[in-house]
C-alpha positions in Angstrom: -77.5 -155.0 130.4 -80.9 -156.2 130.6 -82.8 -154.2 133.6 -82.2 -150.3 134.1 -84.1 -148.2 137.2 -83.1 -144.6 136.5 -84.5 -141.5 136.7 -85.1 -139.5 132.8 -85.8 -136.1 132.2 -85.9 -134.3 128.9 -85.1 -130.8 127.8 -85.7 -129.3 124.2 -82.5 -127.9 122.6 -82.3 -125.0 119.7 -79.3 -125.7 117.6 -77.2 -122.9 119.3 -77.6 -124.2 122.9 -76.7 -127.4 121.9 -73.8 -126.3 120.4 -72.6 -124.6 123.7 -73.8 -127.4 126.1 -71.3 -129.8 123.9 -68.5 -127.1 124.8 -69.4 -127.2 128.6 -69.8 -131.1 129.0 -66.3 -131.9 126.8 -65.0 -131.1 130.6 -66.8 -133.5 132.3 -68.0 -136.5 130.2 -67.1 -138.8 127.2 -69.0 -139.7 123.7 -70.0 -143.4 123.2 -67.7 -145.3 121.2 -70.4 -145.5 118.9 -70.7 -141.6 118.3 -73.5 -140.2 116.0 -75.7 -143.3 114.9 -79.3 -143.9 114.4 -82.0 -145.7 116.8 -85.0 -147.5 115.4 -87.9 -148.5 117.8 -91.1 -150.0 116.5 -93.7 -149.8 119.1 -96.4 -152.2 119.7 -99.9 -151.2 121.2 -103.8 -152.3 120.9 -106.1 -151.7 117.6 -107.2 -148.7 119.9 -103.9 -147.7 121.0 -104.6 -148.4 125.0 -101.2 -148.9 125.8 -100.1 -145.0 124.6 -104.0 -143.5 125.7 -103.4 -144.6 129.3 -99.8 -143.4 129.1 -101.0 -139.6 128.0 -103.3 -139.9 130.6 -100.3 -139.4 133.0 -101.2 -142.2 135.5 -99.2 -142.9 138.6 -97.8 -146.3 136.4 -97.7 -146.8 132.5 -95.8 -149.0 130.3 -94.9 -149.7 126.7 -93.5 -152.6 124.2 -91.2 -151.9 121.5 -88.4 -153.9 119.6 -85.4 -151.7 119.0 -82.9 -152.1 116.7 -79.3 -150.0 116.0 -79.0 -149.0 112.4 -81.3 -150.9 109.6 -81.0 -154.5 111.2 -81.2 -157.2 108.8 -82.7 -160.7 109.9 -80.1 -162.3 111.4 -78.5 -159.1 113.8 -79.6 -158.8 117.5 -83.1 -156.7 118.7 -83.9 -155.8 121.7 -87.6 -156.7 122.4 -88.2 -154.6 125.6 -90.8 -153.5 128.2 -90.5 -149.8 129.4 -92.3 -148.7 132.8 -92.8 -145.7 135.1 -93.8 -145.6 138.2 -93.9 -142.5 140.2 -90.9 -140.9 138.1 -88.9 -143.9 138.2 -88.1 -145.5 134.9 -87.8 -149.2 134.7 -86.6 -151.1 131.5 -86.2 -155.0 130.9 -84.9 -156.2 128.0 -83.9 -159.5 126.0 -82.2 -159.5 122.6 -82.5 -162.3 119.5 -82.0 -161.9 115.9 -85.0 -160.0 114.2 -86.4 -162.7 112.3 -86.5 -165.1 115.5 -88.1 -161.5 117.4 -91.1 -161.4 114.5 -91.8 -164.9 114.8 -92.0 -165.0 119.0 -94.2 -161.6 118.8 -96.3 -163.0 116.1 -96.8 -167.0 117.5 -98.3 -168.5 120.9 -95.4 -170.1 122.1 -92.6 -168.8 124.6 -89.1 -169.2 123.6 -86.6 -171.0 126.1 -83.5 -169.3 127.5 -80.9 -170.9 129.5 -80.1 -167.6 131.8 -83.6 -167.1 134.7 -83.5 -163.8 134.3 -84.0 -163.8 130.2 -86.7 -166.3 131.0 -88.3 -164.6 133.1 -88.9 -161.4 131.1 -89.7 -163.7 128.1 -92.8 -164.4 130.0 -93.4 -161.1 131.0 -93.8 -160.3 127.4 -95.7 -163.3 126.4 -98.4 -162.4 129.3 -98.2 -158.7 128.1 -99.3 -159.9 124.6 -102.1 -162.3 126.0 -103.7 -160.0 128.3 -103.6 -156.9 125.7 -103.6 -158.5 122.0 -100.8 -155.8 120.7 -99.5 -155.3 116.9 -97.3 -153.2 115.5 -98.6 -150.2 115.3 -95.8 -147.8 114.8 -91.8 -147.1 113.9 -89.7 -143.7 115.4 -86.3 -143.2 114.6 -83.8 -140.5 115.4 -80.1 -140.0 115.3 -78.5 -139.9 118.2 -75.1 -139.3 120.4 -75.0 -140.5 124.0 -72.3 -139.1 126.9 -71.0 -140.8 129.9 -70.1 -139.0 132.9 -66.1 -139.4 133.6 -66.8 -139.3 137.3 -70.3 -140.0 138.2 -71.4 -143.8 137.8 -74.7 -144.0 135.9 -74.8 -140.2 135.1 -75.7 -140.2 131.0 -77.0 -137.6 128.4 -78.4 -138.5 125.2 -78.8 -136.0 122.0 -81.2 -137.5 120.2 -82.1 -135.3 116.3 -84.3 -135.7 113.1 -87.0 -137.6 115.4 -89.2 -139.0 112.7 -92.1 -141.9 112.6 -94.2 -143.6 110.0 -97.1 -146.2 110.4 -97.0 -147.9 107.4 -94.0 -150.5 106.5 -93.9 -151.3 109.7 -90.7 -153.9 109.6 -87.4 -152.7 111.1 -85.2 -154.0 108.2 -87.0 -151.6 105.7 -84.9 -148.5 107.1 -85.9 -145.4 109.4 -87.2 -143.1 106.8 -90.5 -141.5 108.1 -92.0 -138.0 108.1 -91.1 -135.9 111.4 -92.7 -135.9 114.6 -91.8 -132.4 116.3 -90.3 -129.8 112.9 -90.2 -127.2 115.8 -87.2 -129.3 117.7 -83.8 -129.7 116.9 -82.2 -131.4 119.5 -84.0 -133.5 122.4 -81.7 -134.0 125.2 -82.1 -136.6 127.7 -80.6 -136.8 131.2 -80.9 -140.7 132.6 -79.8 -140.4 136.3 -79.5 -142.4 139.2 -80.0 -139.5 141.9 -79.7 -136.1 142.1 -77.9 -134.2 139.1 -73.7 -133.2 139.7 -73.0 -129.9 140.8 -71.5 -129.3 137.8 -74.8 -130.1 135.2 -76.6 -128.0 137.4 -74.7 -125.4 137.1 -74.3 -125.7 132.9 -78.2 -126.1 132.9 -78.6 -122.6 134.8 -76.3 -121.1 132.7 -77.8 -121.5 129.9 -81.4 -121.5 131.3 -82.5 -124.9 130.7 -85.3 -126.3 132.0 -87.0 -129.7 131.8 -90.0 -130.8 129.5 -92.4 -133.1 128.7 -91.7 -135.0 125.5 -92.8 -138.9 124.6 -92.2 -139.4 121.3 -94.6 -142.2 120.5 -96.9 -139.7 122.6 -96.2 -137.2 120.0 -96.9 -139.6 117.6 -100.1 -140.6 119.2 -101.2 -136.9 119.6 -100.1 -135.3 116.6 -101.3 -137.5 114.3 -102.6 -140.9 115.3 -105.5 -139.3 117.3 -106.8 -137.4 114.6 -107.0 -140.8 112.5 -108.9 -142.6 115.4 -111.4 -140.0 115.4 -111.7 -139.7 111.6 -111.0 -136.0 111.7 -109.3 -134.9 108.7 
């Protein structure tokens, strides 16, 4: 798919309630056929990091840029280069997918790369205005290991588990591997709940049971906060 309009919220999970929320969903919805497995995203922004700054800033619209990859990707297997907007609580994410080595050398050149599908094409150029209006680099690389559940029922109902979030900002290429330091030591599990309306009956009920509430958590705002700020500002 290369366009999802959902709603995400994200709840921070000690081992022992995630262990219990696994028991409760078994009833209701079905791992990926790809079970545990590990996410690498490395995020593009400004030398002054405008693209994360304005997003902290909580404005009624942000974005982001990142190429994501499944597993260590070597050159030849499939990225996904894709934009990632909010606006108003509505999350909006386009997406195209080439081989890494073609994605470094688009992101890196002046020229647009020509798909045969409109839609592709047309969030090509998205990207190529996104990198001329905003000169972006790599800037950093998060990875976590994740599960994902699909509702048996409800279409477009789908919780993520994502664990051992970490980041680095050096060796920034994708078919290095996703070692990095951690981002959050204090979290075990980040749960996120993607949406298209209001929760089932049934969540609802699991997430008052085991009084679970939503938070605020960005992990390249993390990043950004944590550590990267502190850098910017020279404080040591």
């Amino acid at each position: 798919m290369q366009i999802f309009e959902r709603k995400e919220k994200k709840y921070i999970l000690d081992e022992d309630k995630y262990t219990r929320l696994l028991e409760r969903l078994s009833e209701y919805m079905t791992e990926d056929s790809y079970g545990l497995h590990t996410i690498c995203s490395l995020y593009y922004d400004t030398p002054n990091y405008d693209l994360i700054r304005r997003s902290s800033e909580k404005p009624t619209y942000k974005e982001k840029f990142r190429i994501r990859s499944y597993g260590t990707p070597d050159k030849n297997q499939k990225v996904f280069l894709e934009i990632k907007k909010k606006l108003k609580g509505i999350v909006y994410k386009r997406r195209i997918s080439m081989p890494l080595s073609k994605a470094h050398a688009f992101m890196e050149g002046n020229e647009n790369i020509e798909f045969s599908d409109r839609l592709s094409q047309q969030i090509s150029n998205e990207i190529n205005w996104m990198k001329r209006k905003d000169p972006i680099a790599p800037k950093v690389i998060i990875s976590y290991d994740r599960r994902a559940f699909s509702a048996h029922q409800e279409k477009g109902f789908r919780i993520t588990f994502d664990a051992k979030i970490r980041w680095r900002n050096d060796d920034l290429i994708l078919s290095n591997g996703h070692a990095g330091s951690p981002v959050a030591p204090e979290i075990d599990v980040l749960m996120e709940v993607k949406s298209l309306g209001a929760y089932p009956l049934w969540f609802v009920d699991i997430l008052s049971d085991l009084d679970l509430y939503p938070s605020k958590f960005s992990k390249y705002e993390q990043v950004y906060r944590r550590y990267l700020l502190s850098e910017k500002v020279g404080i040591i």
